[in-house]
C-alpha positions in Angstrom: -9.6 -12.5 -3.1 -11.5 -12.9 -6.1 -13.7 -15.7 -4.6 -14.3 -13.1 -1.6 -15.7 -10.5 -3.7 -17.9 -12.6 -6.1 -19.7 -13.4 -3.1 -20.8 -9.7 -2.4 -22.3 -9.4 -5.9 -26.0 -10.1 -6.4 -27.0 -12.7 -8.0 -29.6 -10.8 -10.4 -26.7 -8.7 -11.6 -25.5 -10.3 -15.4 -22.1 -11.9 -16.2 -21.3 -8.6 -18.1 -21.7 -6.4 -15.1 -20.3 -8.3 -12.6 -17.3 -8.8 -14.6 -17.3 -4.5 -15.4 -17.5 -4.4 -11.8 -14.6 -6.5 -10.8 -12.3 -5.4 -13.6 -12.8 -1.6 -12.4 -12.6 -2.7 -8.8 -9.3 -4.8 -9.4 -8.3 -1.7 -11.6 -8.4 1.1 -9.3 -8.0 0.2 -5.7 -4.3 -1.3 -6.9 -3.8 1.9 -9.3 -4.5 3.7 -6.2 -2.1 2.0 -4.1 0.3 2.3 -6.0 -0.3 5.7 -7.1 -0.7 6.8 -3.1 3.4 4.7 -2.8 5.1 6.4 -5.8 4.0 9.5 -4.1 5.5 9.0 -0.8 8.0 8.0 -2.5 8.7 11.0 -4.3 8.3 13.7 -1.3 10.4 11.1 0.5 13.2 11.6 -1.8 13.3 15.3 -1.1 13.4 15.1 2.1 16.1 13.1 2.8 18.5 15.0 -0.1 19.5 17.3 3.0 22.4 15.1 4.8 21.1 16.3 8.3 17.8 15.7 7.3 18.7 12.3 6.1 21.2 11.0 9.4 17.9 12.0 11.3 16.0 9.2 9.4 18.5 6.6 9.0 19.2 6.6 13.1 15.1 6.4 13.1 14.7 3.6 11.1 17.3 2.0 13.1 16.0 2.7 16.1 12.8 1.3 15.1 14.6 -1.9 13.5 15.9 -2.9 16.9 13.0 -2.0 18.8 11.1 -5.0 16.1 13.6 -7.1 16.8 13.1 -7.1 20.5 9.3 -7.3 20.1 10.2 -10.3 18.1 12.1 -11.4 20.8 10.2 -11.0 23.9 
């Protein structure tokens, strides 16, 4: 990933900023990720505390699940 990224950097920019530029670039889009997952997470949480809410979901999933596993199989 690194290597794939080094190669979009021009080659008149110095070691200082291309390394400034990595280190915010490896810093942020992951820290957003992750940011963007605990999130989800979160509100995900709420919603399934209601037990209907949360039988709802689980037969989902499970629906889903098997519908994977066929893909998988076909």
């Amino acid at each position: 990933m690194a290597l794939t990224a080094s190669a979009a950097v021009p080659l008149d920019a110095g070691p200082v900023v291309t390394f400034t530029r990595f280190a915010a670039l490896f810093t942020l889009i992951p820290a957003t990720g992750l940011l963007c997952w605990a999130l989800g997470g979160t509100l995900l949480a709420r919603f399934l505390q209601r037990p209907r809410t949360r039988a709802w979901f689980d037969r989902s999933m499970g629906g889903l699940l098997i519908a994977s596993a066929l893909l998988l199989l076909v």
